[in-house]
C-alpha positions in Angstrom: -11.5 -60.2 25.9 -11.2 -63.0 23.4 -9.1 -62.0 20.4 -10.7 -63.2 17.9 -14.0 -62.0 19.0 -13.4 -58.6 17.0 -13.5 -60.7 13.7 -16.9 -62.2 14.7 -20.4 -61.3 13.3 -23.0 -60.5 16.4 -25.9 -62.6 15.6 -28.7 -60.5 16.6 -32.4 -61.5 18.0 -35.3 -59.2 17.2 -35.1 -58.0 20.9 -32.0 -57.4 21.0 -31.8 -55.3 18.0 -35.1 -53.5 18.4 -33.5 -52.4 22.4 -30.8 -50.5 20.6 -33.2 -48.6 18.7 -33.2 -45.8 21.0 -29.6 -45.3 20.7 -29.6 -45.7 16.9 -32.2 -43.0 16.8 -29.8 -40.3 18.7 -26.5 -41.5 16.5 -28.1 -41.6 13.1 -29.4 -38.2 13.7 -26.3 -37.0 15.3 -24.6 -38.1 12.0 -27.2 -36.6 9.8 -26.7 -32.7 11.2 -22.8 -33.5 11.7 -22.5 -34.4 7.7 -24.2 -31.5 7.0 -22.2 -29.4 9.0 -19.6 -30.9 7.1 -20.8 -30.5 3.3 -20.9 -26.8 4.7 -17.7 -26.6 6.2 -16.0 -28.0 2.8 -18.0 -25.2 1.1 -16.7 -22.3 3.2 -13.4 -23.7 3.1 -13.4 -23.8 -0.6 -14.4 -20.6 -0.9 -12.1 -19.3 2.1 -9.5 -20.7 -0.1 -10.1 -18.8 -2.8 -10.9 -15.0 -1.4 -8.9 -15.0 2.1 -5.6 -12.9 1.8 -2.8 -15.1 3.9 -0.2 -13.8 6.2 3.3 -13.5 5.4 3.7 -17.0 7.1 1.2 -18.0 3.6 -1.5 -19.1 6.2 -4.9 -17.9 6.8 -6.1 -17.6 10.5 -9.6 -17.7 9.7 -9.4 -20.6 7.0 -7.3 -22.5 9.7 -9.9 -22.3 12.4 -12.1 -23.6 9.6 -10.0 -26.3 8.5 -9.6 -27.5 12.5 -13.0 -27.4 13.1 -13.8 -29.4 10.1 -11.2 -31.9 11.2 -12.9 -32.1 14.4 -16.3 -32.7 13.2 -14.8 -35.7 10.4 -13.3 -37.4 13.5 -16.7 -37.5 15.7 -18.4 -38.6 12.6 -16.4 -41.4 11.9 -16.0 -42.3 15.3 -19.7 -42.4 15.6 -19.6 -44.7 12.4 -17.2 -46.5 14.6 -19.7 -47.0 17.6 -22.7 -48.2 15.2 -20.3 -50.9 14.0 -19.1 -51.6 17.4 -22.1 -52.5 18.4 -22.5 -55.0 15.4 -24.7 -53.5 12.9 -24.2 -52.0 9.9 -24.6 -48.6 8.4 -26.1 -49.7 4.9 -28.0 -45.4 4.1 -27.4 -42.5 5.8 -29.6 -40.6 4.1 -32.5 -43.1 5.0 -30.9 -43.7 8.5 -31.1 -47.3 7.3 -29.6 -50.4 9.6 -28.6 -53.8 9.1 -28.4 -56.5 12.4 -27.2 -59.7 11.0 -29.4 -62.5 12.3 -30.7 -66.7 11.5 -33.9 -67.0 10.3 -34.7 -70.7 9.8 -31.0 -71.3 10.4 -29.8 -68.9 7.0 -28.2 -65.8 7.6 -30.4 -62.7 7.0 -30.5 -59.3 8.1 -33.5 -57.7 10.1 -33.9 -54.2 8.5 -34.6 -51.0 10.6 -35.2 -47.3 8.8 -34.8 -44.2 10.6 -38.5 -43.5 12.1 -39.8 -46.7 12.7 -40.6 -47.4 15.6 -39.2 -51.3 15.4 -37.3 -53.3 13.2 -40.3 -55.4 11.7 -38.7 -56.2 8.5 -35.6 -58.2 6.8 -33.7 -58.8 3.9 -31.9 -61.6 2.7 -27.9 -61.0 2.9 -27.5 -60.4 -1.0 -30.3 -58.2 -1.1 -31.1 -55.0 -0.1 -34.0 -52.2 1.1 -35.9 -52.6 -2.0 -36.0 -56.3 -1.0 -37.2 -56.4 2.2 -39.7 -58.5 3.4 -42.3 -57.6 7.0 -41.3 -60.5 10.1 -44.2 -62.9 10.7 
């Protein structure tokens, strides 16, 4: 593997980024439930904090198990940040389940724009704009 190929931008086609769609789909989802797992988790654990008697050790079995689990679920979530930008797009919403793939249209750099439920990426944006921006393809 070339070095330097980690520091460059994949340059996406419309068929290349609309094939990864299905795979999107599952990870953005997957993300979705995990972070609210998560917002959940930091909420019991707050609360565990407060109320849960500790040991003589000044730990709390039940707030540990919590506090594992959470870190568990933080790690697969970022690692499945990790994958979407592996696969060289970018995570712009996850509320929205939005996606950027970098691409050229008329040899400028712009980004074709993909939103969780579509069923193709049939929009862009120029780089220094955003969602509210976009535009449909031709």
């Amino acid at each position: 593997m070339d070095p330097n190929s980690q520091n460059q931008v994949k340059v996406f086609t419309l068929e290349e980024a609309n094939a990864l769609l299905p795979r999107l789909t599952v990870i953005v989802r997957d993300l979705q439930a995990k972070r609210e797992k998560i917002q959940f988790l930091e909420v019991e654990i707050d609360t565990l904090e407060l109320v849960t008697e500790k040991d003589c050790g000044g730990s709390s079995p039940l707030l540990n198990k919590k506090v594992d689990e959470y870190t568990r679920i933080m790690a697969a979530f970022y690692a499945q940040v990790d994958e979407i930008h592996g696969l060289g797009c970018f995570l712009k919403d996850l509320d929205m389940g939005l996606i950027d793939f970098y691409a050229l249209r008329n040899n400028r750099g712009i980004f074709l724009c993909w939103k969780l439920g579509e069923e193709k990426v049939e929009h862009w944006h120029d780089m220094n704009k955003g969602f509210t921006s976009r535009e449909k393809l031709d």
